[in-house]
Every structure is written in structure tokens, then in C-alpha cells.
C-alpha positions in Angstrom: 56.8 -40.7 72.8 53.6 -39.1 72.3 51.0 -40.5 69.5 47.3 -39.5 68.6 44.6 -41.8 67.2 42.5 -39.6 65.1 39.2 -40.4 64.0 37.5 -38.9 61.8 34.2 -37.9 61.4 31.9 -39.8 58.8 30.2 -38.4 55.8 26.6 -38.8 55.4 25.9 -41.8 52.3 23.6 -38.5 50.7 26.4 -37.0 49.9 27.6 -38.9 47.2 25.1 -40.4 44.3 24.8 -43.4 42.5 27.0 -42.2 40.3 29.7 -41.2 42.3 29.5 -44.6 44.9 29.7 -46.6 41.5 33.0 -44.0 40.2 34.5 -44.8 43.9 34.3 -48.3 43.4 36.5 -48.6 40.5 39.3 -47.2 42.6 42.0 -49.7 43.5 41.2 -51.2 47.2 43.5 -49.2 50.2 46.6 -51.1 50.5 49.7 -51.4 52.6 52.8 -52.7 51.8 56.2 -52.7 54.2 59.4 -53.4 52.1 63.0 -53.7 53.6 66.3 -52.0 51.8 68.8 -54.2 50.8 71.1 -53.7 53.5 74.8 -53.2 52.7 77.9 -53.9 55.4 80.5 -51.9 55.8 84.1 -52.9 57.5 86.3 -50.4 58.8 89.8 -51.3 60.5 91.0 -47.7 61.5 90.5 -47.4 65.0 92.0 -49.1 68.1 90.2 -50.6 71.1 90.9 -47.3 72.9 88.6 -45.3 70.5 85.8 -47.8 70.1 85.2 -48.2 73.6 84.8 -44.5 73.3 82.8 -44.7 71.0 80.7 -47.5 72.1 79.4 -44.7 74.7 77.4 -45.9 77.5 76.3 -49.5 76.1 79.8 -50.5 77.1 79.3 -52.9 80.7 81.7 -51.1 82.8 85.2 -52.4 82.9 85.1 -53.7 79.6 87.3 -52.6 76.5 85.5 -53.3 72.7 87.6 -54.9 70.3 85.0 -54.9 68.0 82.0 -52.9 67.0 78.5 -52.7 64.6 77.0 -49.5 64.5 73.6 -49.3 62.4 71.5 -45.6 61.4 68.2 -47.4 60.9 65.6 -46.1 58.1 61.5 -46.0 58.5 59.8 -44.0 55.5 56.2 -44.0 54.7 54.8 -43.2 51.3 51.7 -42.2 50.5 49.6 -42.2 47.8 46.0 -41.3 47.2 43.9 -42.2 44.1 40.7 -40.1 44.6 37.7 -39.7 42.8 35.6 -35.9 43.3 32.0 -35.4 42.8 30.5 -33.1 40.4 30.5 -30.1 43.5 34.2 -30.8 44.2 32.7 -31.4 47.8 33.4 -34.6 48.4 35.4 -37.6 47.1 36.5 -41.1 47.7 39.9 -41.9 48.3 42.4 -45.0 48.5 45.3 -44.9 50.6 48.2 -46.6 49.0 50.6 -46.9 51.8 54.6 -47.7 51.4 56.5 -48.4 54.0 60.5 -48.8 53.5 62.7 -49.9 56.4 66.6 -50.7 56.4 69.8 -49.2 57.5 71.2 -46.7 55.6 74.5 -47.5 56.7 75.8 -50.3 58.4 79.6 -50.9 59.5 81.7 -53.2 61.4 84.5 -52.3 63.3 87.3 -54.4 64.5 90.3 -52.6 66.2 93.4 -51.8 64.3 95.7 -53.7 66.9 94.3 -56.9 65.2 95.4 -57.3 61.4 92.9 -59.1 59.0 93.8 -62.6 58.9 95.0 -63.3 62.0 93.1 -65.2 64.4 92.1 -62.6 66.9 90.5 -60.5 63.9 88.5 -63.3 62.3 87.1 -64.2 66.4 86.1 -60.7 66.5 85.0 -60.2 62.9 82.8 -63.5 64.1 81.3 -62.1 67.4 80.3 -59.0 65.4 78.7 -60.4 62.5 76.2 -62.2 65.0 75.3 -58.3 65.6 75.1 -58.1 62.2 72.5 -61.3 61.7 70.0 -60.0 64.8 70.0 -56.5 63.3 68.4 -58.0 60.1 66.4 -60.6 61.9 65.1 -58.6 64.0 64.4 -56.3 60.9 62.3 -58.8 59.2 60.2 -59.8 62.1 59.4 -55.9 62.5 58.4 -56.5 59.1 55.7 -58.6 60.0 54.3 -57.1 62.8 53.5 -53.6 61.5 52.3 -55.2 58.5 49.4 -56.7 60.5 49.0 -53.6 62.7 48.9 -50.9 59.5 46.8 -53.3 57.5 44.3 -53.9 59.8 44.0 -50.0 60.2 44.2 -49.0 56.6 43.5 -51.8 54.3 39.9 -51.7 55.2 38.6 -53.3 52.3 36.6 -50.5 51.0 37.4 -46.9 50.0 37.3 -43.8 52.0 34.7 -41.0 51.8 35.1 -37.4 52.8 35.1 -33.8 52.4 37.7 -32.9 49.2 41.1 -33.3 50.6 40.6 -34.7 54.0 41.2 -38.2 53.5 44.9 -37.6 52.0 45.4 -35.1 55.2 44.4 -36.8 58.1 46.1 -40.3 56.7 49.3 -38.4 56.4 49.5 -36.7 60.0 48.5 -40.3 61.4 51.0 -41.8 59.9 53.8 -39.6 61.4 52.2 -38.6 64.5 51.1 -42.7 65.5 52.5 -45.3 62.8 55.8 -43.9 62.5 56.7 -43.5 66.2 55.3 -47.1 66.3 57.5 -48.4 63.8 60.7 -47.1 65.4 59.9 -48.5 68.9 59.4 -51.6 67.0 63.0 -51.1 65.5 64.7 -50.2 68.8 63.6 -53.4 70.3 66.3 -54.7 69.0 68.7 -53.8 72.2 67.5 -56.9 73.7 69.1 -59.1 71.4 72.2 -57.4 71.0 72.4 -57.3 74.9 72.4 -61.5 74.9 75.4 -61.5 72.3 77.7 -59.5 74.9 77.8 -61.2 77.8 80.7 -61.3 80.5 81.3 -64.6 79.5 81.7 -63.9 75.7 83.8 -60.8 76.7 85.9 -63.0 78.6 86.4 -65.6 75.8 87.3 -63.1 73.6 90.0 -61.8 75.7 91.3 -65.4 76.2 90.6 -66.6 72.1 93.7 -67.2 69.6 96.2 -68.7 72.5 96.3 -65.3 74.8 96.8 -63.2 71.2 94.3 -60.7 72.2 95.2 -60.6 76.1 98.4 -60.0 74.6 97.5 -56.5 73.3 94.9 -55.6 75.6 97.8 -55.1 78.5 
């Protein structure tokens, strides 16, 4: 996926006065904040094992069949907000990016096939297997947290504000943002695979089969 640093060109100190320098400094200092959605979970019990090894698609390991399933549409929006202040030309201004980023799952669901009514032991093994799915999507959520919050900082929150012709700041921060940070932040999110991956092994797929004294062998033949 293709992203662009873009750096700008500076503006000569001349072009502000005393004035105006002392103006930019009572604007708030660039900030960056990354928040997570409170994530909610889903259950859904309408379709067999047939359809949700369909629908699992090609994550399925060959062979298998999914008795249970946690699908999640992940969520990375920026905000941005830009407290300027112009000079008397309307040339030139300061500016303080104010930088939001919200990331969750819009939707989150479990699904356990039909074949296995709540309450019985093969549901609650495979209700268990999938909620560890559910626990590394928001782990893995919160340490994505913490690592673009260091990299957006450090390129943001630079401690002072930004100078440049009228407008410019607010535009270039905005096409960085979705042509670098944003890309970033969702290859950041997919990482998440490789977890996910460790949960299904052959050897939990095979426990599962053989859980609740042969109950879900039972149905799979």
C-alpha cells in the first residue's frame, strides 16, 4: 500500500512580526490523542457448521469444518482540528493540529453453529475457543493503541506551533494523514492475523471435535 511523506517547505521567521509570533503562542500546543470505541459483542446462533465454514472463506486450514466463528469490521478515523491564528495580510498564520484518532470495531459477532444448542456442553467449548478470538482482537487493539500514539506524536506533537502560508497547514496535515498515518494505522490493525492464527491450531481443532464425550464428533458425521 502506497504512502507519501510530505514535507513541507518552511516560512521565512520575516514573515510574521512580533506581534503575530507572540498571537501564535497563545494557541494551544499540537496534540494527538488515539482513543478506542467501546467495543460491543454480538452472538448469533443461526447458521450450521456447513455455512460457517463457507463463510470462514480461505482462513479455513483445509480439511477443517468451523463450529464456531468471530468476524470483526474494524474502525480507524482521524479528526482534525486546526486552531489558527492569521496575520494582518491574511498571508500567513500559525496553526495547531489537534489530531483524534478513534479505533474499534463497529461490529463484532460470535458465531457458534446451530447444531449445538446454548447450554450444552459443546456450545459453551466452542463459545470458549471463540471468545479467546474475541480477547486478542481487543488486546491486540490496545497495544495498536500505543504504538501509533508514539509514532503520530513524535510527528505532530512537535512542541511548538506551525507556520505557513493561509490554509496550508490544515491541507497538507489532512492529505498526510490519509495518504501515510491512516494506511499505517490499519497495517497496524491487520497484524492481528498472527494471533488469531495461534488460537486455531490442528491440535485445538482436534480437541474440539473430540470435547463434551464425542458430542460434537457426533454431529460432525
Amino acid at each position: 500500500m502506497r504512502w507519501t511523506l510530505l514535507v513541507a517547505g518552511s516560512v521565512a521567521c520575516g514573515a510574521l512580526s512580533a506581534v503575530d509570533l507572540a498571537e501564535c503562542e497563545r494557541l494551544p500546543m499540537p496534540a494527538v490523542s488515539v482513543r478506542l470505541m467501546e467495543n460491543q459483542v454480538g452472538f448469533n446462533t443461526e447458521f450450521g457448521y456447513r455455512s460457517l465454514t463457507s463463510i470462514g472463506g480461505d482462513k479455513v486450514r483445509p480439511g477443517s469444518q468451523v463450529l464456531g466463528l468471530t468476524r470483526a469490521n474494524a474502525v480507524a478515523r482521524f479528526n482534525l482540528n486546526m486552531p489558527t491564528y492569521r496575520d494582518a495580510s491574511q498571508r500567513y498564520e500559525c496553526a495547531s493540529p489537534q489530531i483524534t484518532l478513534t479505533l474499534g470495531f463497529n461490529q463484532m459477532t460470535v458465531y457458534v453453529g446451530k447444531e449445538f444448542p446454548k447450554g450444552s456442553c459443546a456450545y459453551k467449548e466452542i463459545l470458549a475457543h471463540e471468545m479467546r478470538h474475541v480477547k486478542t482482537y481487543q488486546a491486540h487493539l490496545a497495544s495498536v493503541q500505543k504504538e501509533v500514539q508514539g509514532g503520530i506524536s513524535n510527528r505532530f506533537a512537535t512542541g511548538s506551533v506551525w507556520r505557513g502560508a493561509v490554509g496550508a497547514n490544515y491541507a497538507r496535515v489532512l492529505q498526510e494523514l490519509d495518504e501515510r498515518w491512516l494506511p499505517y494505522v490499519n497495517r497496524e490493525i491487520g497484524k492481528v492475523e498472527e494471533p488469531q492464527a495461534l488460537i486455531d491450531t490442528p491440535e485445538e481443532y482436534e480437541r474440539l471435535r473430540n470435547a463434551c464425550n464425542g458430542e460434537v464428533r457426533k454431529v460432525l458425521q
